[in-house]
C-alpha positions in Angstrom: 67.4 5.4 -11.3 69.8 2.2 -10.5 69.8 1.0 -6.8 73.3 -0.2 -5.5 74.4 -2.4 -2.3 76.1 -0.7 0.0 79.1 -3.4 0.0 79.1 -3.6 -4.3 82.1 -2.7 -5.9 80.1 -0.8 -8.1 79.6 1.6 -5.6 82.8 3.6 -6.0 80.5 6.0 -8.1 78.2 9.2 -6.5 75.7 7.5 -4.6 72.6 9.2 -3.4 71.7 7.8 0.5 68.6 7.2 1.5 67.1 6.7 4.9 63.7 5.0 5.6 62.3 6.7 9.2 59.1 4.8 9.3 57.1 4.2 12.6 56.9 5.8 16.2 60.3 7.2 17.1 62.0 6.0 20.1 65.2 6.5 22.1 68.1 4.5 21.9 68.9 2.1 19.4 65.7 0.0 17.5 65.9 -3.0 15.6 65.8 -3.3 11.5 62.5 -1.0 10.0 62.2 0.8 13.1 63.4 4.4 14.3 65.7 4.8 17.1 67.7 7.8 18.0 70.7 6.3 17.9 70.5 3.7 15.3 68.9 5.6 12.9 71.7 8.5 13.4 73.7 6.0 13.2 72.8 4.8 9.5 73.0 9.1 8.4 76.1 9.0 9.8 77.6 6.3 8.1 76.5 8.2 4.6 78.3 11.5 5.7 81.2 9.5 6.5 81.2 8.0 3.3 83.2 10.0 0.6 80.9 7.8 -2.5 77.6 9.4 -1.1 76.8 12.9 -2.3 73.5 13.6 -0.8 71.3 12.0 1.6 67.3 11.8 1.5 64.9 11.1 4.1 61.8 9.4 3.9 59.9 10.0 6.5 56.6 8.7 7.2 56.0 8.9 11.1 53.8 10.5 13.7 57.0 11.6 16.4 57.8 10.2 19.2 60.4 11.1 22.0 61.4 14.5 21.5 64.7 13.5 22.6 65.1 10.8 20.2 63.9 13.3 17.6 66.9 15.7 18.2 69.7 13.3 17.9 68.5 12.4 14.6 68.1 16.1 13.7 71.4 16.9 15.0 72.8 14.1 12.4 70.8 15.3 9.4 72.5 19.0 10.5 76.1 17.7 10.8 76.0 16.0 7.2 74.7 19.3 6.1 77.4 21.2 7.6 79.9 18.7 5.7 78.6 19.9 2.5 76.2 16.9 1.8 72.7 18.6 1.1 69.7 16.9 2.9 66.5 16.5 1.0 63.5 14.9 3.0 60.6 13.3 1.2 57.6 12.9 3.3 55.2 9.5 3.3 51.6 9.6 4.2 52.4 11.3 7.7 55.2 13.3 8.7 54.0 15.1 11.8 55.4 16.4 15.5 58.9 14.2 16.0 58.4 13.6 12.3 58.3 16.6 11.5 61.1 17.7 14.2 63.2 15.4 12.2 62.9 17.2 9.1 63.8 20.6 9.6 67.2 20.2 9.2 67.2 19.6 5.6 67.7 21.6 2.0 64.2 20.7 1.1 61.2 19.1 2.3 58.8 17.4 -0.1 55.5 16.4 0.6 52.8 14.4 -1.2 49.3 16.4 -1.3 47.6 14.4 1.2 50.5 13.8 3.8 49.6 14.4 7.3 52.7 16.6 8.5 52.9 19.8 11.2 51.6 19.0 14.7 53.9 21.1 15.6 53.9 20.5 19.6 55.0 18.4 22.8 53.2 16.7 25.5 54.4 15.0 28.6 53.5 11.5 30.1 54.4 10.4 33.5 51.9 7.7 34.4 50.9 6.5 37.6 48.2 3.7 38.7 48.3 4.2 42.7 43.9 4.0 42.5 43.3 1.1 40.2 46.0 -0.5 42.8 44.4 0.6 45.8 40.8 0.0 44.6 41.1 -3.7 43.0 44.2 -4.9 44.9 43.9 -2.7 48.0 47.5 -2.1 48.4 48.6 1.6 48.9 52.0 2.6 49.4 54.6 4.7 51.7 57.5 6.0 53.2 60.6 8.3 54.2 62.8 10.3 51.9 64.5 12.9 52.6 63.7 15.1 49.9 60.1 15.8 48.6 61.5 14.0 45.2 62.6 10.5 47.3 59.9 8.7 45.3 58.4 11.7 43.3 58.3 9.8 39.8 57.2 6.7 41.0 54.4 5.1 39.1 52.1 3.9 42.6 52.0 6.9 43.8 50.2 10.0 43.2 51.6 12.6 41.0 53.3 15.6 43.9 52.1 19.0 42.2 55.4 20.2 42.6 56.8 17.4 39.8 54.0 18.6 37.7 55.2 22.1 37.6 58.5 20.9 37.0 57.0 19.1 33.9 54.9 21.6 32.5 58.3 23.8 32.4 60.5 21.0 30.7 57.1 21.0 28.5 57.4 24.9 27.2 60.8 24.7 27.2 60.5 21.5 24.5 57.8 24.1 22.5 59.9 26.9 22.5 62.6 24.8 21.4 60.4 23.2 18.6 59.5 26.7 17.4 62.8 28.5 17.4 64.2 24.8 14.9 61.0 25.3 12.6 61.3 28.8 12.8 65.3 28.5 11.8 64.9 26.6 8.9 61.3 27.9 7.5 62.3 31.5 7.9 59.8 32.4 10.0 59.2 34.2 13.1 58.5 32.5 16.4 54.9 34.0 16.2 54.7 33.0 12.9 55.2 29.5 13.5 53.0 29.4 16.6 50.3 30.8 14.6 50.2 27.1 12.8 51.5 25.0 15.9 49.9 24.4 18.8 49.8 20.9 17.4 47.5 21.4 14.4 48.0 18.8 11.6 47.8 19.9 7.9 47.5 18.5 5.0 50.7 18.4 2.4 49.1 20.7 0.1 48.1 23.3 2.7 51.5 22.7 4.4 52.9 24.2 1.3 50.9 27.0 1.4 51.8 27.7 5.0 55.3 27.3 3.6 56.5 24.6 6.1 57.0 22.4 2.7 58.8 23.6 0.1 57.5 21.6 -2.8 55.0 18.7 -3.8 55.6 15.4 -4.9 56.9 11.6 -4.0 60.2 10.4 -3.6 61.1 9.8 -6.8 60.9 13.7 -7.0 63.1 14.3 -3.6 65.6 12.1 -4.8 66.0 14.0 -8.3 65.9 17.4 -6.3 68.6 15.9 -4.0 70.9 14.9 -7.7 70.5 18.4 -8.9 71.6 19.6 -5.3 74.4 17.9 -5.6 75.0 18.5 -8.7 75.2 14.7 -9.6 73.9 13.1 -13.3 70.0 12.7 -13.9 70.3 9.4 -12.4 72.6 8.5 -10.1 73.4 5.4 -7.9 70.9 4.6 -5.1 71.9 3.4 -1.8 69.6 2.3 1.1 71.0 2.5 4.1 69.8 0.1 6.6 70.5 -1.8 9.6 71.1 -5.4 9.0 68.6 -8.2 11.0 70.5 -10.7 12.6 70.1 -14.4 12.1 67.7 -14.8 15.1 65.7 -11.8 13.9 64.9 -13.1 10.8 64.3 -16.5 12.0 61.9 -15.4 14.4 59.8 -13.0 11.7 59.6 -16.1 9.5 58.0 -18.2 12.2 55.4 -15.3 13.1 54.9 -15.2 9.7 54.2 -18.6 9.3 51.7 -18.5 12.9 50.2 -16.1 12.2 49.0 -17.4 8.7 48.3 -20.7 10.3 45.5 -19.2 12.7 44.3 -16.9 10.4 43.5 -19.5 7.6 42.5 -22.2 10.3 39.8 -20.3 12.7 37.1 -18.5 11.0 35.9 -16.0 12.7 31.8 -15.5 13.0 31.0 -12.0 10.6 34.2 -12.2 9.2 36.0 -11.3 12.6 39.4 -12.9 13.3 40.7 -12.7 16.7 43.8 -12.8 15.5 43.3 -9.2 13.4 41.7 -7.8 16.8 44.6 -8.8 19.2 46.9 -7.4 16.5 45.3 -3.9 16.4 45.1 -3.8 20.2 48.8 -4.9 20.9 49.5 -2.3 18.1 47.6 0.5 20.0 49.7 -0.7 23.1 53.3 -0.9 21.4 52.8 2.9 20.0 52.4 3.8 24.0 55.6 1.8 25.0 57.7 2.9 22.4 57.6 6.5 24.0 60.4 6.1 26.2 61.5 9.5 26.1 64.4 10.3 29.1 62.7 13.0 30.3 59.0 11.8 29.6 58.6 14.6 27.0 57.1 13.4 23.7 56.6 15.0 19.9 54.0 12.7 19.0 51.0 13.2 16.6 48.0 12.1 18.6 46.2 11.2 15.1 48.4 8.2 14.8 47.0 6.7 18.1 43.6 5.2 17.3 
């Protein structure tokens, strides 16, 4: 199969689109090899809109992230259906909870054997750090409102029950939700799908069996699946849509690059331990907490991504 740039002139032919959704998805709009809500919509909407593309297929390989996040992207996937553009997701080494969420709104989902995918479930996060503050810092806080949620979601202070309960709702209702769009597009029943929810991962090759796949292979298979779809030649045009770095961002990956190679080579580490690698994995256990930014604090995340 060719590949084509999205600005050739060659590309007046049918195109087959394809969308990288790698990483922890997050709301909002996220810069180049990153999912965002918006900007990754954004890149599925510019293949509907786009009379040279025939079909679109997503590679996913992500853990979840803000359910919300998660939706709009769905909500994309189902609108270029509904234009008569069929969806085919292929599915990397883990396609799970938001990643999965992501998917179900597609002609077909492929998966490799191995691929982590289902964690079918939500969770909530509302953190708060009013001890640590008031045990290391001593510093406590207060003061008037005059509702009982003046202040309710405010990190220093304790979580008020009453919030809770309103989470845990938001929380079922995000389950339910997730069930009825699996459900939908798997033919299943809601107690069906429970059954193999609740957050349980699977393997590909049992995910097939559970029918929440409906066939086996990489993405060189999703893409011809998508071309027969479409009813396009045995090997069309490629296209991959992505979001273009700017000058500053490229600039500034180049010099990280380039630091980061610098310290690496330069301090050696005693048993082979680099400081560098261990602040790397630790900011990169941190960064997968910050990117869930969900609005309403409700997340689809597969917790076996988090190490």
């Amino acid at each position: 199969m060719s590949s084509c740039d999205w600005s050739s002139d060659v590309c007046s032919s049918d195109l087959v689109g394809i969308v990288i959704a790698k990483g922890t998805i997050s709301d909002g709009s996220r810069p180049p090899g990153e999912i965002g809500g918006d900007s990754t919509a954004a890149l599925i909407r510019k293949a509907r809109r786009n009379k040279a593309v025939k079909a679109v297929v997503l590679r996913v390989d992500s853990g979840g992230g803000s359910a919300f996040a998660s939706e709009v992207i769905r909500r994309e996937l189902e609108l270029t259906r509904d234009a008569g553009k069929p969806v085919v997701v292929s599915m990397g080494s883990v396609a799970a909870s938001g990643g999965y969420w992501i998917a179900t709104s597609s002609d077909e989902i492929w998966a490799s054997p191995d691929t982590i995918t289902g964690s079918i479930g939500i969770f909530g996060i509302l953190p708060t750090y009013q001890k640590p503050l008031a045990k290391y810092l001593g510093t406590t806080f207060d003061g008037v409102g005059t509702t009982w949620l003046s202040g309710a979601l405010r990190p220093d202070r304790a979580l008020d029950p009453r919030v809770g309960e309103l989470m845990q709702q938001m929380i079922d209702r995000g389950y339910e939700e997730f069930l009825e769009r699996v459900g939908k597009a798997r033919d299943m029943t809601r107690d069906e799908v429970d059954r193999i929810a609740r957050g349980r991962i699977w393997s590909g090759a049992d995910a097939h069996r559970l029918g929440l796949v409906d066939q086996l292979g990489d993405l060189d298979d999703a893409i011809a699946a998508a071309t027969a779809i479409a009813g396009l030649e045995e090997k069309p045009r490629l296209i991959y849509l992505e979001k273009e770095r700017t000058w500053k961002q490229k600039l500034a990956e180049q010099l990280f690059a380039t630091a980061s190679s610098f310290v690496g080579d330069a301090y050696q580490a005693p048993r082979g331990l680099s400081p560098v690698r261990s602040l790397r994995q630790l900011e990169r256990r941190f960064e997968t907490l910050l990117t869930l930014d969900d609005p309403n604090g409700v997340i689809a995340h597969c917790l076996c991504e988090i190490e």
